[in-house]
C-alpha positions in Angstrom: 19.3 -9.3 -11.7 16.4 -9.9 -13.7 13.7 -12.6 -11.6 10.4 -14.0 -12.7 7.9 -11.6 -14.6 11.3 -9.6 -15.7 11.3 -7.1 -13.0 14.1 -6.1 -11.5 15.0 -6.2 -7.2 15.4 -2.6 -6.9 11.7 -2.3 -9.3 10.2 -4.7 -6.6 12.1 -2.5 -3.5 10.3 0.7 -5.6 6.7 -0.7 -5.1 7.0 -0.9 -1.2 8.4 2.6 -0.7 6.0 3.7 -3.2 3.3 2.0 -0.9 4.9 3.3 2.0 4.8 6.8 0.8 0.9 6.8 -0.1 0.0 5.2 3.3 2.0 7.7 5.1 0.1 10.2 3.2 -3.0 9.0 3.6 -2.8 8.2 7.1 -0.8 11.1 8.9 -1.2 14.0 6.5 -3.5 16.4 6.4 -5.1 14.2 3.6 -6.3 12.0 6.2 -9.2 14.6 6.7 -10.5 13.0 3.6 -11.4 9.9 4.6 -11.7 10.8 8.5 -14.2 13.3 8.2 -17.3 12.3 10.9 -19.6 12.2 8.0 -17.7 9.3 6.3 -18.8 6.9 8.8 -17.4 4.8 11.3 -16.0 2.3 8.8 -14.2 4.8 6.9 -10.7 4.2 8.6 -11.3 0.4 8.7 -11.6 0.3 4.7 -8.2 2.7 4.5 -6.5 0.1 6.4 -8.5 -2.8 4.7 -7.1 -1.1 1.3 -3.9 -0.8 2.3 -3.3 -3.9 3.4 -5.0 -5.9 0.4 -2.5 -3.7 -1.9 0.7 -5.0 0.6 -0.6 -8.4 0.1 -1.1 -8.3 -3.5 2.6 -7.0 -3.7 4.0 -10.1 -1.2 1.7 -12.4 -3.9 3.5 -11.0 -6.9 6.7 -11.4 -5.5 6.6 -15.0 -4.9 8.1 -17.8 -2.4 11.7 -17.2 -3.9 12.1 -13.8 -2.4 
């Protein structure tokens, strides 16, 4: 079923495993020593979140009230 901006369901269903994938790795990985290093800063994990987040919400945005 084709909705508005011609993308499919299972495209849209894609995007937030896709997203779900990278936070996971991000987040409980060992890639998290990255961004949680002590020399990052304090803020560091806030603006992984604050990233996250702000990508989950321009996803809900793109989707629309009629999903």
């Amino acid at each position: 079923m084709i909705r508005k901006g011609g993308e499919t369901a299972p495209q849209r269903g894609a995007e937030s495993a896709a997203l779900t994938g990278i936070a996971t790795v991000l987040l409980a990985s060992p890639a998290a020593v990255l961004w949680a290093a002590p020399a990052r800063g304090w803020w560091a994990p806030y603006l992984m979140w604050l990233l996250l987040i702000g990508v989950a919400a321009w996803l809900a945005h793109r989707r629309g009230h009629d999903d």
